[in-house]
C-alpha positions as CSV (number, residue, x, y, z in Angstrom):
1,X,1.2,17.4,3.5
2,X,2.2,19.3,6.7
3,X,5.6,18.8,7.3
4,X,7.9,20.9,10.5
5,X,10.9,21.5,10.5
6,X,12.3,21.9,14.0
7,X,14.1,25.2,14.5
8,X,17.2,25.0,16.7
9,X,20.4,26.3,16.2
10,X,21.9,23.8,13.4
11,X,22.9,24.3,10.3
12,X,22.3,22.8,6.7
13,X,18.2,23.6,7.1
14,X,17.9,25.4,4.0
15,X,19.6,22.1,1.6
16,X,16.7,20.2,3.2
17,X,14.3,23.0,2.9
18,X,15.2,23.1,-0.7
19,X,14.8,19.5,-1.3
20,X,11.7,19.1,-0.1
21,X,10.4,21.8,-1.7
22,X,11.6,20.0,-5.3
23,X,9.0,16.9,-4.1
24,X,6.7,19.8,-3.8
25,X,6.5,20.2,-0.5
26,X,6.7,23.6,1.5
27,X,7.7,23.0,5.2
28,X,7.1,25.1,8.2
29,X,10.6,25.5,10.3
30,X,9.3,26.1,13.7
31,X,10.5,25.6,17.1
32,X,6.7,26.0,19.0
33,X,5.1,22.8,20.1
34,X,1.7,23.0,19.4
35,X,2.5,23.4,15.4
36,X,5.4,20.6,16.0
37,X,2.9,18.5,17.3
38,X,0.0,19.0,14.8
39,X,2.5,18.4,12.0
40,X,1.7,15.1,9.9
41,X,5.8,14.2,9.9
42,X,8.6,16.2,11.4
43,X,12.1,16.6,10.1
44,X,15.3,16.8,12.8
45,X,18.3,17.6,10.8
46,X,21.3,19.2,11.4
47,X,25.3,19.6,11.3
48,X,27.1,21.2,14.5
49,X,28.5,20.2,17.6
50,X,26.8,17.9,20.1
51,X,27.2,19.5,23.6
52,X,26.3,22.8,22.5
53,X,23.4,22.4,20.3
54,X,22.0,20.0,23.2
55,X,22.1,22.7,25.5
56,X,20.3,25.1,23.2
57,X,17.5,22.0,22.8
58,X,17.1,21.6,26.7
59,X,17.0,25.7,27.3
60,X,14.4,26.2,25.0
61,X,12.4,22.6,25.9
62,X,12.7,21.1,22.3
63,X,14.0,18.1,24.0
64,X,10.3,17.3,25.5
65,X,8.7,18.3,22.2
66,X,11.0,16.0,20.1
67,X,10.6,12.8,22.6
68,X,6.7,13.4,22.6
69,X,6.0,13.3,19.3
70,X,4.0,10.9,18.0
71,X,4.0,11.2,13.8
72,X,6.9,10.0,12.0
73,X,10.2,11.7,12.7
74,X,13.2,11.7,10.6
75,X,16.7,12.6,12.1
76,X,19.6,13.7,9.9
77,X,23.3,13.6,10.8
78,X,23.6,15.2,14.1
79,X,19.9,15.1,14.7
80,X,20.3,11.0,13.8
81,X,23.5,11.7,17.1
82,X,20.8,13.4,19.2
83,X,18.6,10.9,19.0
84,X,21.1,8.5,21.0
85,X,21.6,8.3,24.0
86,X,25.3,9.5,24.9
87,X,28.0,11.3,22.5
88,X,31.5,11.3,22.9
89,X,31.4,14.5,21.6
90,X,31.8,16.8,24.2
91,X,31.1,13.8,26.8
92,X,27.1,14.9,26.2
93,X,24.3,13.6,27.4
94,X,21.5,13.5,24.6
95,X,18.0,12.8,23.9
96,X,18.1,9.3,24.6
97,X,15.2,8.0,21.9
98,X,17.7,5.3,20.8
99,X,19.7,3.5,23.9
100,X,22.6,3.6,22.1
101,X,26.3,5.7,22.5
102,X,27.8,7.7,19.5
103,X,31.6,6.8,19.2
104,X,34.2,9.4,17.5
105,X,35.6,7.6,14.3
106,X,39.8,6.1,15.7
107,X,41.6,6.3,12.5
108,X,43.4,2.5,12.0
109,X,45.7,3.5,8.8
110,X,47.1,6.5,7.6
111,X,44.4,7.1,4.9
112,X,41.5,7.3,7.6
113,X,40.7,10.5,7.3
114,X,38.3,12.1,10.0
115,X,35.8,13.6,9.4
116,X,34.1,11.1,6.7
117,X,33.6,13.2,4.1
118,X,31.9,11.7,0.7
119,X,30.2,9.3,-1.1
120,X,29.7,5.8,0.5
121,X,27.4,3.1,0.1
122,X,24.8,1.9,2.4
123,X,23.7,-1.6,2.4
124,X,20.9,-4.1,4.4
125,X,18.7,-1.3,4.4
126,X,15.4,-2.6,5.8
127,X,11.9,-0.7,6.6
128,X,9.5,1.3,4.3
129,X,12.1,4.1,4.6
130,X,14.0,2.2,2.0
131,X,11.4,1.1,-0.5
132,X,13.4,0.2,-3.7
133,X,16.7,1.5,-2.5
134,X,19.4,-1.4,-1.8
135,X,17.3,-4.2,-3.2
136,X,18.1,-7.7,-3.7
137,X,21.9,-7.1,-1.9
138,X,22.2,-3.8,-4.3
139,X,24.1,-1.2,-2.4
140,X,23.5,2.4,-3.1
141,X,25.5,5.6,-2.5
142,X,24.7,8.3,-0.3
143,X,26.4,11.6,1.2
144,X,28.2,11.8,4.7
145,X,29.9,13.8,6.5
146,X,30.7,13.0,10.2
147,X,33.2,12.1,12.6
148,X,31.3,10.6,15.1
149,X,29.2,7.8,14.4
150,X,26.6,5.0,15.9
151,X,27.7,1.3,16.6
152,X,25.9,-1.4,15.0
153,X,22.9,-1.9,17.3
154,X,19.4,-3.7,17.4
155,X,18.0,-0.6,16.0
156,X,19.8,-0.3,12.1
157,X,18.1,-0.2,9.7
158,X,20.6,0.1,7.6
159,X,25.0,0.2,7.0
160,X,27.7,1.5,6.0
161,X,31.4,0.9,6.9
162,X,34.5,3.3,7.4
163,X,37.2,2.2,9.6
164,X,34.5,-0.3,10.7
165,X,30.8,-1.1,10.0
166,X,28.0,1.5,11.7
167,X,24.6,2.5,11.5
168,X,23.6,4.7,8.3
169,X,19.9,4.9,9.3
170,X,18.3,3.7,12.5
171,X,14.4,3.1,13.7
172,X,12.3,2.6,16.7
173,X,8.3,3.1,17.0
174,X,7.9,6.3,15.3
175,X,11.1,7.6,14.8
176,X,13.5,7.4,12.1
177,X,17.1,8.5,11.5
178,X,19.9,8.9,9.1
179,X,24.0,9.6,9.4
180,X,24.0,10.4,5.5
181,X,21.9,13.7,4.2
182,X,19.4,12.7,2.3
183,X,19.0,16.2,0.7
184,X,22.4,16.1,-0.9
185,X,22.8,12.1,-2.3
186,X,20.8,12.8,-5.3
187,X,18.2,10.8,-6.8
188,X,18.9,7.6,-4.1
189,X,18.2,10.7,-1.3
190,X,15.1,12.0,-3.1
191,X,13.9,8.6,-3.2
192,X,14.5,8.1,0.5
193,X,12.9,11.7,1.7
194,X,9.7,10.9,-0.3
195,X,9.4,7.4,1.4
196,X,9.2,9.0,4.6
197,X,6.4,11.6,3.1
198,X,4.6,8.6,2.4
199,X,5.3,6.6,5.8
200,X,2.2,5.2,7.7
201,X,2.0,4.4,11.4
């Protein structure tokens, strides 16, 4: 298996870098197209602030590497925001793969506390990314941490609800993404990361 990383300037890399390496896989972080685009699947994750990570992706043309890939891509919390089209973080335009707007999290009640930070359960979870997780109306916790998040939109594939209901994980042709870290929501995450190994186009 030849699994990339992209390299940009985000952190929690090295909690996915470790979890793969547990399913006994050794990625390449990399930020050059050519080994990008000969990869078998590509990894986007991330935590860190919208406008200025997109800036970093546009100086150094990651933006036209990510969009043009053809393999499976996963997203992870802010690379699942980057993938949209629009976040109200920092008003910032973003890659655009899903046509959808990230929204900041409007507390309703006292004890909305933002960021979400915790376990939570995701539920509907639909696609081969979510081979025998959520089954049969089961509803399985993962991790998050986030205080922007993505409406509802023809392009779940699966929920979760704080303050209101919003997309844990999202898909569209070859690309795949998740609010939640995979890498740190234990065996259900593990279970998630090595259905996308084994993800087909």
């Amino acid at each position: 298996m030849n699994l990339a990383i992209v390299k940009y300037n985000a952190g929690n890399i090295f909690s996915v870098v470790n979890a793969l390496r547990r399913l006994g896989v050794e990625p390449i972080l990399t930020d050059d197209a050519e080994t990008l685009a000969k990869a078998d699947k590509v990894l986007f994750p991330g935590q860190g602030e919208a406008s200025t990570t997109m800036s970093y992706i546009r100086e150094h043309r990651l933006d036209e590497i990510i969009m043009g890939l053809k393999q499976p891509v996963l997203g992870i919390c802010v690379g699942q925001q980057l993938m949209c089209r629009h976040s109200e973080e920092g008003d910032t335009d973003c890659l655009g793969i899903f046509p959808v707007d990230v929204k900041r999290f409007v507390p309703q009640r006292h004890e909305d506390k933002v960021p979400a930070m915790g376990w939570n359960m995701i539920y509907d979870a639909k696609t081969d990314l979510f081979n025998d997780i959520s089954e049969n109306g089961s509803r399985d916790y993962v991790y998050f941490v986030h205080s922007y998040y993505v409406p509802l939109c023809d392009y779940t594939i699966a929920k979760a609800d704080y303050i209101q209901p919003f997309s844990a994980a999202l898909h569209k042709d070859n690309f795949y993404a998740t609010q939640f870290h995979p890498e740190k929501s234990g065996s259900v995450g593990e279970k998630i990361l090595r259905n996308f190994l084994d993800l087909k186009l």
